[in-house]
N, CA, C and O of each residue as an XYZ file, in Angstrom:
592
protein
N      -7.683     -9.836    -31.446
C      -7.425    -10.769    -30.360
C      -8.718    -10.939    -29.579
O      -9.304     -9.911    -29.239
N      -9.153    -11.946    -29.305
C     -10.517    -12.602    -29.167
C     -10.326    -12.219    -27.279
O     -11.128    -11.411    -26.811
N      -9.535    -12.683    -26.580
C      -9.517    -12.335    -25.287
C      -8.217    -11.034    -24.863
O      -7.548    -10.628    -25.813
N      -7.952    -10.500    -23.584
C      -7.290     -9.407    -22.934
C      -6.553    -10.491    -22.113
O      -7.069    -11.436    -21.516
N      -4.597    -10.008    -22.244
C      -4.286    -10.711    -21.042
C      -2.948     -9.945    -20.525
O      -1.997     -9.687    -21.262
N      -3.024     -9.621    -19.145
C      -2.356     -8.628    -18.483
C      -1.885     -9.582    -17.571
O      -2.411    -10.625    -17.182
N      -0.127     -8.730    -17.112
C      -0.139     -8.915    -15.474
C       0.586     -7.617    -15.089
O       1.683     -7.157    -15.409
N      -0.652     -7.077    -14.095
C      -0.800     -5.810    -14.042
C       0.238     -5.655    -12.137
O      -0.489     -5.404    -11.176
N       1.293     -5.770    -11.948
C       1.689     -6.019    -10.392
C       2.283     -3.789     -9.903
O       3.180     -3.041    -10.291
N       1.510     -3.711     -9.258
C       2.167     -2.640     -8.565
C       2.671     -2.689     -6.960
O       2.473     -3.504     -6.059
N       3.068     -2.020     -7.001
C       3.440     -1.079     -5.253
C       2.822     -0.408     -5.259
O       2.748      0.409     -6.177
N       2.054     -0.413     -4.220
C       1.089      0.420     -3.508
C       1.575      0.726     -2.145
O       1.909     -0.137     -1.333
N       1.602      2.284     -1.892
C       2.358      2.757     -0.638
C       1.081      3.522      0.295
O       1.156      4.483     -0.471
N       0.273      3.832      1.009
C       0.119      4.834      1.612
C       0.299      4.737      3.201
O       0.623      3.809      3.942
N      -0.108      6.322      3.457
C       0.244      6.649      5.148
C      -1.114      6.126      6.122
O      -1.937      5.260      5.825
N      -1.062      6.738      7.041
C      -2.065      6.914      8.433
C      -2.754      8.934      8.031
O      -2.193      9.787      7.344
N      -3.626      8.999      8.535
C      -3.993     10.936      8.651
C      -2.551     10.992      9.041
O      -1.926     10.107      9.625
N      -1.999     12.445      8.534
C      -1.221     12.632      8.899
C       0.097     12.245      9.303
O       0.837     13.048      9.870
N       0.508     10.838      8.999
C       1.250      9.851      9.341
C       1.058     10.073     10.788
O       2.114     10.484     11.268
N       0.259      9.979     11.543
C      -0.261      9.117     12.674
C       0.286      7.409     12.910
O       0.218      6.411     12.194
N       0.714      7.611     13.968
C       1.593      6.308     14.287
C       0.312      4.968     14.902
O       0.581      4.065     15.694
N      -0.853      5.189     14.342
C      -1.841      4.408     14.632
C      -1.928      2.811     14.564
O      -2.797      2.190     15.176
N      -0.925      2.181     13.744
C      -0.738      0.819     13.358
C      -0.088      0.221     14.539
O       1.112      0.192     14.809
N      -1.125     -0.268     15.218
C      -0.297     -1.235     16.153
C       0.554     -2.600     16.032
O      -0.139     -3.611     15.915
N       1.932     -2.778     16.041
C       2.156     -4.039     15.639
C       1.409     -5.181     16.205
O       1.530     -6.239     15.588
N       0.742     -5.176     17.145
C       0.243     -6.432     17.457
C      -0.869     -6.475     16.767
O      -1.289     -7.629     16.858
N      -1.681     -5.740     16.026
C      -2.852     -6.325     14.916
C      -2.480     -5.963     13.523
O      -3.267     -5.904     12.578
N      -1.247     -5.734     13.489
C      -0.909     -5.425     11.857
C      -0.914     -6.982     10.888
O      -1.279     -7.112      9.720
N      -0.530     -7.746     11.565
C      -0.751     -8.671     10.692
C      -2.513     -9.509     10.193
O      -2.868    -10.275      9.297
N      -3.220     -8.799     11.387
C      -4.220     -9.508     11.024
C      -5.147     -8.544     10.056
O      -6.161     -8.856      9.431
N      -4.496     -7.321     10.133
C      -4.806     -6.090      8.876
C      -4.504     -6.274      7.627
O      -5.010     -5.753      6.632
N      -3.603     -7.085      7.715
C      -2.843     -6.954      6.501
C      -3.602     -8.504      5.400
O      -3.816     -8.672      4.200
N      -3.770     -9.265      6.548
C      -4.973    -10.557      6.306
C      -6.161    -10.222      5.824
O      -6.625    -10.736      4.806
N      -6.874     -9.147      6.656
C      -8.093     -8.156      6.081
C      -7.664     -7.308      5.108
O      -8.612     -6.564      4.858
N      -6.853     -7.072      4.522
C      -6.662     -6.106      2.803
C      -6.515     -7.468      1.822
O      -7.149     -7.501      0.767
N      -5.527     -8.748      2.276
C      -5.837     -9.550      1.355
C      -6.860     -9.708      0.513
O      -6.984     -9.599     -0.706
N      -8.067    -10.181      2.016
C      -9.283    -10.255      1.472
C     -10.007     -9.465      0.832
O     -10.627    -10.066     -0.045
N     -10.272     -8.092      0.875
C     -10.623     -6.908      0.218
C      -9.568     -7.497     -1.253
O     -10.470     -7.754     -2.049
N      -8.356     -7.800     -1.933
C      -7.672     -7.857     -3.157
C      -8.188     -8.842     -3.305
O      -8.927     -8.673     -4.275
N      -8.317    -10.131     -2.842
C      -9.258    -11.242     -3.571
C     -10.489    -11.017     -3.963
O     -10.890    -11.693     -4.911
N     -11.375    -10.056     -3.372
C     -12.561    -10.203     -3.513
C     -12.979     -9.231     -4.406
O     -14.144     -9.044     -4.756
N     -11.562     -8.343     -4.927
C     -11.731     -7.271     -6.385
C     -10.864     -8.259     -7.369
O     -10.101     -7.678     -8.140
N     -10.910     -9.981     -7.435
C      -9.969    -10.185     -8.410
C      -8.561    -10.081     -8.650
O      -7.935    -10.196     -9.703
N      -8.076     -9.780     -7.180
C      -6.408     -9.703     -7.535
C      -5.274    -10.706     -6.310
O      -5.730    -11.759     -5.865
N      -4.197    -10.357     -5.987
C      -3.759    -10.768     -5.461
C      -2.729    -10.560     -4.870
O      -1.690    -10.486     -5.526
N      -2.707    -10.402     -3.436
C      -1.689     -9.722     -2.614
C      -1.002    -10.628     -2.155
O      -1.415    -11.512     -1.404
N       0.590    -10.443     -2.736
C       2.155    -11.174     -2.739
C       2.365    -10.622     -1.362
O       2.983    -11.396     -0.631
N       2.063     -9.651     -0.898
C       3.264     -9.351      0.178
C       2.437     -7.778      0.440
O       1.861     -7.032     -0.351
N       2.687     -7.690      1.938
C       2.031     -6.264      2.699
C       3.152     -6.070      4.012
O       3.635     -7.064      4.556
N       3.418     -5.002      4.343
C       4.349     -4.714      5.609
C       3.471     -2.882      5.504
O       2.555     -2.181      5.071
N       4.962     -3.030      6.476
C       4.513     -1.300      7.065
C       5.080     -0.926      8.502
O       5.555     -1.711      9.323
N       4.917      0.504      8.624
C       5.094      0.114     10.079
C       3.942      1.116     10.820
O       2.890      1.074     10.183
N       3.896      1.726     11.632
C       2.916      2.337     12.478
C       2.402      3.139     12.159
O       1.292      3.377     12.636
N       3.132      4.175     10.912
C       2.296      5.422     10.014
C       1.982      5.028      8.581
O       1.352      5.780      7.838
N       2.571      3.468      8.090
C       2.622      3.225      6.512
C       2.079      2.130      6.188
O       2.413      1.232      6.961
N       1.236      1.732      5.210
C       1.775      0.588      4.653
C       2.227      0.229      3.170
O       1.728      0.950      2.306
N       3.011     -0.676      2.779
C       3.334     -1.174      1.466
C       2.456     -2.149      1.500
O       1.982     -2.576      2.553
N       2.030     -2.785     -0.172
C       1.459     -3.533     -0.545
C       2.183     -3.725     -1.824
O       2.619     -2.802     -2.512
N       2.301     -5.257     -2.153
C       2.522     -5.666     -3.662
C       1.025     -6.786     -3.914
O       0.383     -7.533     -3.177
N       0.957     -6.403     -5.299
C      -0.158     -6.921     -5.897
C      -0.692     -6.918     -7.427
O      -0.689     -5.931     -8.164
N      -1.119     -8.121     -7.735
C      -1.438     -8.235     -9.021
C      -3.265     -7.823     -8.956
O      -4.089     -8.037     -8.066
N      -3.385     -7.245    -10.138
C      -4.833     -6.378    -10.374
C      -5.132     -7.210    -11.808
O      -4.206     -7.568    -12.535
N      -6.620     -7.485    -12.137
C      -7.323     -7.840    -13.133
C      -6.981     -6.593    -13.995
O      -6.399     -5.648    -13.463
N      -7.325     -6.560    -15.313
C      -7.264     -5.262    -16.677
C      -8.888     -4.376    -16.121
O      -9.054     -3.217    -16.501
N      -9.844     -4.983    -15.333
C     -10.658     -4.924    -15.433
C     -10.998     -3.537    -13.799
O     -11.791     -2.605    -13.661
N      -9.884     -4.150    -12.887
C      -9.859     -3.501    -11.639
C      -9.108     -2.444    -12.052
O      -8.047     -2.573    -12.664
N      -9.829     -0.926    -11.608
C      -8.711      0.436    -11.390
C      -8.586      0.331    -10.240
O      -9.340     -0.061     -9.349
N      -6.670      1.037    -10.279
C      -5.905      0.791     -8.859
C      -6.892      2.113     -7.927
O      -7.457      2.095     -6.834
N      -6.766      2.946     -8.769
C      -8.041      4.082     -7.947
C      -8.732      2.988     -6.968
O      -8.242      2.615     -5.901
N      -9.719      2.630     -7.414
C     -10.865      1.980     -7.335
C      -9.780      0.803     -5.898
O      -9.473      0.935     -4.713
N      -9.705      0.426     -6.290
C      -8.985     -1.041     -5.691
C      -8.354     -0.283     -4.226
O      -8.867     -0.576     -3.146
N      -7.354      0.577     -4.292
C      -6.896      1.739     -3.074
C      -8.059      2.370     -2.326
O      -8.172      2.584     -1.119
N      -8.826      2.597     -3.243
C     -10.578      3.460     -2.411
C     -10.718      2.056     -1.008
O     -10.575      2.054      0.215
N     -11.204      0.604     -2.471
C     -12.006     -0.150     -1.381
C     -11.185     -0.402     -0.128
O     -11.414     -0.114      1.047
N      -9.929     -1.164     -0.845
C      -8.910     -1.547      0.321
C      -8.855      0.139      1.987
O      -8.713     -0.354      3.106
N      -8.921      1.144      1.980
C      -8.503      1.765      2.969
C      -9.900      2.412      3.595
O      -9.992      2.865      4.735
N     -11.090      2.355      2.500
C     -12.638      2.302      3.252
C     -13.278      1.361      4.055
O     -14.097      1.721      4.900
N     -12.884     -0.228      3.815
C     -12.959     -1.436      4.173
C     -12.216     -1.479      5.494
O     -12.737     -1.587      6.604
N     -10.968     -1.383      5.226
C     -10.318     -1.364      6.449
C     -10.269     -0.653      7.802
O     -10.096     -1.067      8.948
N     -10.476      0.535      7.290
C     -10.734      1.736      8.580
C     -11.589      1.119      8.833
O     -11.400      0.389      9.806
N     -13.175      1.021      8.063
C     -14.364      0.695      8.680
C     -14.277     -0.610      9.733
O     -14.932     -0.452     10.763
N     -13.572     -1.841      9.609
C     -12.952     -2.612      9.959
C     -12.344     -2.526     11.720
O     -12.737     -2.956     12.804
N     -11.454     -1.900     11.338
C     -10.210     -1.308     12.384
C     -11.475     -0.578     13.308
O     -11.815     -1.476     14.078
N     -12.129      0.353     13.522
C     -13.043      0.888     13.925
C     -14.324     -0.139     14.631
O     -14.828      0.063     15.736
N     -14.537     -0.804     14.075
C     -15.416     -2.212     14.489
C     -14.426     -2.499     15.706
O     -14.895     -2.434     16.842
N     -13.112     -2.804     15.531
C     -12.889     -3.405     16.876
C     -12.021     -2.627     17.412
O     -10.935     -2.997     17.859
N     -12.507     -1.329     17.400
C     -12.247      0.175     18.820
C     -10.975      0.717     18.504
O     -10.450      1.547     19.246
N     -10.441      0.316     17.464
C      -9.045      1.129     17.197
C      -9.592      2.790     16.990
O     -10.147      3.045     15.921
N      -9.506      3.389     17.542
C      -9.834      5.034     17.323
C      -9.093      5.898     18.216
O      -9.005      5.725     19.431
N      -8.659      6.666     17.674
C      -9.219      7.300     16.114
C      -8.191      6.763     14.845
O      -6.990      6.921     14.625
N      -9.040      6.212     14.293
C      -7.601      5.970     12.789
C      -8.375      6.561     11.446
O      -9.587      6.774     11.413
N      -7.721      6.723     10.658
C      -7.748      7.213      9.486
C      -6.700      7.009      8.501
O      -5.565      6.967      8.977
N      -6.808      6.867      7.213
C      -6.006      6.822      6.069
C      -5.860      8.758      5.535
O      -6.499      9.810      5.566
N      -4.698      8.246      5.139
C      -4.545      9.349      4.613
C      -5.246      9.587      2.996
O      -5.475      8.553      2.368
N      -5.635     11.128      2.224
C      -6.808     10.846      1.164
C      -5.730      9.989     -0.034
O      -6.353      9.148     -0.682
N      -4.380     10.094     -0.353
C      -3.753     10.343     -1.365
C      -3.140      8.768     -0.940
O      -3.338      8.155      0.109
N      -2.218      8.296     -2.303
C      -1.296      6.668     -2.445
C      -0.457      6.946     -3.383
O      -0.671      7.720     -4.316
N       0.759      6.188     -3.133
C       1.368      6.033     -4.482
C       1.143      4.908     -5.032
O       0.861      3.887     -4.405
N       1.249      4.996     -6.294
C       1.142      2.981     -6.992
C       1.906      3.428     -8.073
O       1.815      4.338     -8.897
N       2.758      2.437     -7.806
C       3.790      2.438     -8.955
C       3.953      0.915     -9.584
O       3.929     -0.063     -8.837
N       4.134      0.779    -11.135
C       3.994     -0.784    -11.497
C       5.513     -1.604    -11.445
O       6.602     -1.070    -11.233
N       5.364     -2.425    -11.591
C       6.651     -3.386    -11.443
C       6.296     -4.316    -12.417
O       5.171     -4.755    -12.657
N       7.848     -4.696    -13.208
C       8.084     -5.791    -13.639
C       8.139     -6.630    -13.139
O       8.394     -6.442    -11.949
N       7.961     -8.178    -13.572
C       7.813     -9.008    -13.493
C       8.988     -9.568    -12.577
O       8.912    -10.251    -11.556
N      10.129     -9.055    -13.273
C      11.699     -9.554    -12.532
C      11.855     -9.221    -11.537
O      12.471     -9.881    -10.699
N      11.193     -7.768    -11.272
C      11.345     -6.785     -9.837
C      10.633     -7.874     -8.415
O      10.872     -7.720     -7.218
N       9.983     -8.644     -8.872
C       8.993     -9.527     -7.690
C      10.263     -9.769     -6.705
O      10.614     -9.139     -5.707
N      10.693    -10.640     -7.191
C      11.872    -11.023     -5.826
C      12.023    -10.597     -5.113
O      11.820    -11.139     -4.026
N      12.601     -9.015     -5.232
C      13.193     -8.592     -4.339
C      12.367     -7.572     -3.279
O      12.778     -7.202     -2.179
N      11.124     -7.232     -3.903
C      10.044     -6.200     -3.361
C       9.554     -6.940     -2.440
O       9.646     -6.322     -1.380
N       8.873     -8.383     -2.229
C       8.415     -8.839     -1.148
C       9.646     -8.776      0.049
O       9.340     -8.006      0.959
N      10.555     -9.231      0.164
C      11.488     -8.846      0.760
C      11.645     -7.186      1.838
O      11.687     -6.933      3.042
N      11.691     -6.356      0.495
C      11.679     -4.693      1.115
C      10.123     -5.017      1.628
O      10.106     -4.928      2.855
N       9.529     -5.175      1.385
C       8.153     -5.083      2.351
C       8.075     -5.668      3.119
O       7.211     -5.174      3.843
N       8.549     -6.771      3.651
C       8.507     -7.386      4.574
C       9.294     -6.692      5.923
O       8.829     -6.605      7.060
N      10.272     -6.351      5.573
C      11.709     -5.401      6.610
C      11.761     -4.595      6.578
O      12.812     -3.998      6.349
N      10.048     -3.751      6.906
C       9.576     -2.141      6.773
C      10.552     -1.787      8.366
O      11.325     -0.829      8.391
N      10.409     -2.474      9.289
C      10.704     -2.020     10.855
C      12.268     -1.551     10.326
O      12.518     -0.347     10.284
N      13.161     -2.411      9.982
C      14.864     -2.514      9.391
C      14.795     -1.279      8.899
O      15.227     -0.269      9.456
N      14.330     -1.331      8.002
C      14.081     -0.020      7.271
C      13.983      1.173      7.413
O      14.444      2.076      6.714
N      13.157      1.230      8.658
C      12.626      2.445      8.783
C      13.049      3.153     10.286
O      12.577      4.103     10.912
N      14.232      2.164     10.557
C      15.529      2.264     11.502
C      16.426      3.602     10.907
O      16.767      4.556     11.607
N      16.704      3.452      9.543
C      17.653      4.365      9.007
C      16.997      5.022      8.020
O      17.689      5.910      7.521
N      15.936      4.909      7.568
C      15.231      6.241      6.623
C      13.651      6.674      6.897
O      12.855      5.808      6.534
N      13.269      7.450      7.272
C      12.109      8.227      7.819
C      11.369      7.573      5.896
O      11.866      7.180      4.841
N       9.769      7.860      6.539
C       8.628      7.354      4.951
C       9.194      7.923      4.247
O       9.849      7.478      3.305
N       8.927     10.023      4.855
C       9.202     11.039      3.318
C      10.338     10.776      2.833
O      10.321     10.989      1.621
N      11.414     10.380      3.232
C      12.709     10.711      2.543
C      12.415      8.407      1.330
O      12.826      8.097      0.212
N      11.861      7.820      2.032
C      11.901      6.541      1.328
C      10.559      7.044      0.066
O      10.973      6.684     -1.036
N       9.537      7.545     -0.036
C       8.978      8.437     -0.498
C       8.818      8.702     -1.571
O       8.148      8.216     -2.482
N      10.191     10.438     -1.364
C      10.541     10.564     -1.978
C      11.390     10.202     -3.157
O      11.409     10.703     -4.282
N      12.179      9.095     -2.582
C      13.196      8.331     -3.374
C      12.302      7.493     -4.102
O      12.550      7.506     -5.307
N      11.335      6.760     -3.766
C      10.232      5.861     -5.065
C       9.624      6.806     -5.830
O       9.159      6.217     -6.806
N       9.460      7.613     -5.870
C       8.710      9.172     -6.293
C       9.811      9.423     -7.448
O       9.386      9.570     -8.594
N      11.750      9.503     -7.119
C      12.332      9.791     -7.873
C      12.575      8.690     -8.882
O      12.680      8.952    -10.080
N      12.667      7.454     -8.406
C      13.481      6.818     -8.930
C      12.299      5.712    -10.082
O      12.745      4.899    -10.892
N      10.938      5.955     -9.874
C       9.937      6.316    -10.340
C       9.884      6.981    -11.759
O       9.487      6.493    -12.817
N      10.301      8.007    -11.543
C      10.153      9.331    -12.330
C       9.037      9.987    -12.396
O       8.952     10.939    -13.172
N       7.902      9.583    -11.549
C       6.726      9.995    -11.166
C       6.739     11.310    -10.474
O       7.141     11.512     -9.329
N       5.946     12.725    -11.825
C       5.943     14.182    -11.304
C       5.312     14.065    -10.110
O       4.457     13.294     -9.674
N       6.105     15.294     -9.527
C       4.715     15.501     -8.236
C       4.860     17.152     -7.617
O       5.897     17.798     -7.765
N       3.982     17.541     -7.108
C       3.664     18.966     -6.480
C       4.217     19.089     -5.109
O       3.479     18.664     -4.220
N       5.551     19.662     -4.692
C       5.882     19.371     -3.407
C       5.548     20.200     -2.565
O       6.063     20.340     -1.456
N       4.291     21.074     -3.210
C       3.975     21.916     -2.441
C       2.160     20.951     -1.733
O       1.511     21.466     -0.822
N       1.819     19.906     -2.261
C       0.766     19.067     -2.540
C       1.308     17.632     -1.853
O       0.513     16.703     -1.707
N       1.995     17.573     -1.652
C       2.669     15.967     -1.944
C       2.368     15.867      0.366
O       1.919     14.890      0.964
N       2.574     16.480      0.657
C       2.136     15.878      2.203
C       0.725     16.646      2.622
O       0.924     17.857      2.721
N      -0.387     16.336      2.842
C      -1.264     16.824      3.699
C      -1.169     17.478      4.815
O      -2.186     17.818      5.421
């Protein structure tokens, strides 16, 4: 096969240090405008971002060519550095992410759950929502490792 052709869409989850409640809603959306740009400018494309004050979700399509490693590094180095430019301090990302991939069919309904992180997170705390993408996933993990 003469060319490569993917569509590579994950969930991408991470915290704040510590889940630090650092995300202010009144500049979350224009954060979430600044990670766009960081996914366009590695070649991909961000469907949908929410969160709330210790989290954020991201959905997004990645080139064959972009590692999500790589792509999670720039997106939360960019941004702090960012966030920091205009006096948010102290913030920090936490070192670790989950990314988990999605089918194609799954789109619908994930922009949605990302969007109604606040709804959400009315009746289930991150770790326990988390954990449940972690299970339902089937993605191992060290629960002695798994929170900083």
């Amino acid at each position: 096969m003469a060319q490569t052709y993917t569509r590579l869409l994950y969930h991408i989850v991470f915290s704040t240090k510590g889940r630090e409640p650092w995300i202010d809603p009144v500049w979350r959306p224009e954060l979430y405008e600044y990670i766009g740009g960081i996914v366009r400018n590695r070649k991909g494309d961000l469907f949908a971002a929410g969160g709330v004050a210790d989290h954020v979700h991201l959905l997004l399509r990645l080139t064959a060519s972009r590692a999500v490693s790589d792509v999670v590094r720039d997106i939360k180095a960019n941004s702090s550095g960012w966030l920091h430019e205009r006096g948010v301090m102290p913030f920090a990302w936490q070192d670790g992410y989950g990314a988990f991939t999605l089918s194609p069919n799954a789109i619908p309904g994930v922009p949605n759950y990302i969007n109604n992180q606040e709804s959400h997170h009315a009746r289930e705390s991150f770790r326990d929502e988390f954990l449940y993408m972690l299970a339902e996933s089937g993605t191992e993990f060290d629960p002695e490792r798994l929170w900083e």
